[in-house]
N, C-alpha and C positions, 0 to 999 in steps of 0.2 A: 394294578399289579400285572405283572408278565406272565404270560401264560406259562407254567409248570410244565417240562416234556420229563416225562419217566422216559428215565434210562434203561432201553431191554434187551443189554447186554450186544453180547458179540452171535456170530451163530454155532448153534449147536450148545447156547447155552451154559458157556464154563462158570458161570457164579461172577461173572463181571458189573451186570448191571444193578439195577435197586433191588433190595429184598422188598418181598411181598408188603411190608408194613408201609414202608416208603413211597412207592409205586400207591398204594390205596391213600397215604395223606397226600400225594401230592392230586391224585385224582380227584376227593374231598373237594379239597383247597380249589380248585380249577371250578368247579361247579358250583360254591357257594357262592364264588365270584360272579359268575353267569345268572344264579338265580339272586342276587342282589340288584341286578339288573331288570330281569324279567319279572321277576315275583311270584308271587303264586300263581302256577297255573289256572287251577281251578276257580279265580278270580277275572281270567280272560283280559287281564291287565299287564301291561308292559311299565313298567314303575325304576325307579330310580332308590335303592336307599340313603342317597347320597343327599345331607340335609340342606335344603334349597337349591338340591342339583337340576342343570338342563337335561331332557332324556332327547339325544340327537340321532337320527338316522342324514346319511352324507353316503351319498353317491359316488365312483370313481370316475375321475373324467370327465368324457360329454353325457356318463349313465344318467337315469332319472329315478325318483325312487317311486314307486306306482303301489296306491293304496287302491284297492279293489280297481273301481276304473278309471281314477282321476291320476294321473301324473304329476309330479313337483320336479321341475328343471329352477334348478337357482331362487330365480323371484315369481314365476310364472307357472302357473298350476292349470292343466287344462285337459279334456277328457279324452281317456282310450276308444270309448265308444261311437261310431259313426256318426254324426247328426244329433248328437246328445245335448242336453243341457245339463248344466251344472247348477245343481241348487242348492241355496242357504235356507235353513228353514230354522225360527230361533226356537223358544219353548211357551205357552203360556201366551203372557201379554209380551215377552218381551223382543228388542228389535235388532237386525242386524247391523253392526254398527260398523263404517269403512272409515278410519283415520277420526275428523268432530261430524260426519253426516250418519244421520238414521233413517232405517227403512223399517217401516212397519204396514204391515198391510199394505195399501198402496198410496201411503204419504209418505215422501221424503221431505227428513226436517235435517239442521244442524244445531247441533250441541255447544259450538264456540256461543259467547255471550257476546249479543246485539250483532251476531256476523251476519253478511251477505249467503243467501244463498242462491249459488252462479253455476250459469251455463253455459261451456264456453265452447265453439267450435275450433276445429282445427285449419290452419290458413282460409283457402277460399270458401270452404264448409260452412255452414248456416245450422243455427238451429232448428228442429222443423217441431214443430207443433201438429199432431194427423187427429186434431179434434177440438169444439170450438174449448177458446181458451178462456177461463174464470180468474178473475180480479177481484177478491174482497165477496166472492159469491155473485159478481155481475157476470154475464158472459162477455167475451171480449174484453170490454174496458169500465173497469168503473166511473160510473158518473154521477153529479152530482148536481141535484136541484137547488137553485135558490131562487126564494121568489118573494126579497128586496128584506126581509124582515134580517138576513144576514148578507153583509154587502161582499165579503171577503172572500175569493172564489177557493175555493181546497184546491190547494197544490197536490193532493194525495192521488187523487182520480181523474184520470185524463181526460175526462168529459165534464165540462158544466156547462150545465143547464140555466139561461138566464132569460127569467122570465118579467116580464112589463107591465106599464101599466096604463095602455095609453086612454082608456076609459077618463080618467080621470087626469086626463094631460097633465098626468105627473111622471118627468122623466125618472128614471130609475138608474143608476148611475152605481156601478160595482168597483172593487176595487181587487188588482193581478198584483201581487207582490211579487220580488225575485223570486225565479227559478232557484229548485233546491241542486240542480246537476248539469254538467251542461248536455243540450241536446233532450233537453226535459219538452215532451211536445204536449199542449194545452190546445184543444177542440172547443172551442165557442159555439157554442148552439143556441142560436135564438129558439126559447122557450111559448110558452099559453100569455095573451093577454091578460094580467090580472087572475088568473088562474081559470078565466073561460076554457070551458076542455073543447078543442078539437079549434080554436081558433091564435091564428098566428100573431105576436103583437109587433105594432104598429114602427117602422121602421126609427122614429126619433126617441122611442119608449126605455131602449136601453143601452145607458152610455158603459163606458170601462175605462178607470182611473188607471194607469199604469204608471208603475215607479220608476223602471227604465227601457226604452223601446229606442228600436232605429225603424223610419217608417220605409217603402219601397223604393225613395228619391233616397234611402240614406243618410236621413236626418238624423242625429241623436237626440231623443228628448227624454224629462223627468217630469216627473208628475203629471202627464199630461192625460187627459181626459179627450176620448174620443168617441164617436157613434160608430163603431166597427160593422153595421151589419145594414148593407142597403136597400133597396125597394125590393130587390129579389133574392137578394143574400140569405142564408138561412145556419152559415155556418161562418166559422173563422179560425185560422189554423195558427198558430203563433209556435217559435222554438226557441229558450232559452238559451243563446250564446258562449254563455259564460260571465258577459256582465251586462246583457240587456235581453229582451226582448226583441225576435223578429217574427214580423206578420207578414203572411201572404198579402196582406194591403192594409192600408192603413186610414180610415177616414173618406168622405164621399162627398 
């Protein structure tokens, strides 16, 4: 509705303008409007009776509209006060939710079903991590022991652990299936002879079947079976390409 102006007259009053009745309904009129808007005071609510109405506050210009000390320009809301932080804080258990990610206490998860959740810098920017980092509850990198009773190394955790058995001059022979990504990086770590604790096993004790590998001359091979780890090797770095396997070396 348009706001109601009572007509009050000319001056001095000759009988031109509203009579009293007039002048008080259109007065009425003007503020029913206004408290449809606001609503009851005494409820400390700003309300709409407008049924499934938006209640909007809009700024003129470059203005902002400033609730106690936080500002709203446009898209971007951000504090009056010096040095402030600006906090979300939900009720209960429940958690602050931005677009499908949630924060709750100090996990952030997302809500999209089976998505990624990413982190992504901006141009030369890096992620930075300022504390050691957990994997599945390991620090750093997950890893993974096998010690020969499963031959198949888990593509899931970047470290396995492969353990020999040269006690019993029985080579032990595991098997790397493709990378699930590329640039997927797989840590070989020669493991315990036979499970001896505190002793290294035997450099021929454990072989690695790969399904597809380029060795450091650039060879492509399949299924081939190698001794990856030499008299004084204790590790072995491999990085999934995209359709094979590459080893900082390959075979001794």
């Amino acid at each position: 509705m348009a706001r109601l102006t009572i007509d009050t007259g000319t001056a001095g009053n000759p009988a031109t303008g509203d009579t009293l009745r007039t002048a008080m309904t259109k007065a009425n009129t003007n503020f029913e409007e206004i408290y449809s808007l606001v609503g009851d005071g005494s409820t400390g609510l700003i309300t709409t009776s407008i049924t499934n109405g938006d209640l909007k506050l809009q700024a003129n210009g470059a203005g902002a509209i400033e609730i106690d000390t936080l500002s709203i320009t446009n898209s971007t809301i951000t504090s009056t006060t010096t040095n402030s932080n600006i906090t979300l804080t939900p009720n209960g258990t429940g958690s602050v939710v931005v677009n499908t990610v949630s924060i709750r206490d100090n996990t952030i998860s997302t809500n999209a079903s089976n998505a990624d959740l990413e982190l992504s810098a901006n141009g030369t920017g890096q992620v930075v991590v300022d504390a050691p980092l957990k994997i599945n509850s390991e620090i750093v990198l997950g890893a993974s022991e096998n010690d020969g009773s499963t031959t198949a190394i888990d593509l899931t955790k970047p470290v396995a652990i492969l353990e020999g058995d040269s006690r019993q001059a029985q080579q032990r022979t595991y098997v790397l299936n493709d990378g699930t990504y590329t640039g997927q990086l797989m840590y070989l770590v020669r493991g315990t002879d036979g499970g001896v604790a505190g002793t290294a096993s035997a450099t021929q004790a454990i072989f690695v079947t790969v399904g597809k590998l380029v060795n450091s001359s650039g060879i492509f091979a399949t299924n081939a079976t190698f001794n990856l780890f030499t008299q004084y090797s204790s590790m072995r770095i491999c990085v999934w390409r995209g359709d094979c396997w590459v080893f900082d070396r390959v075979g001794d």
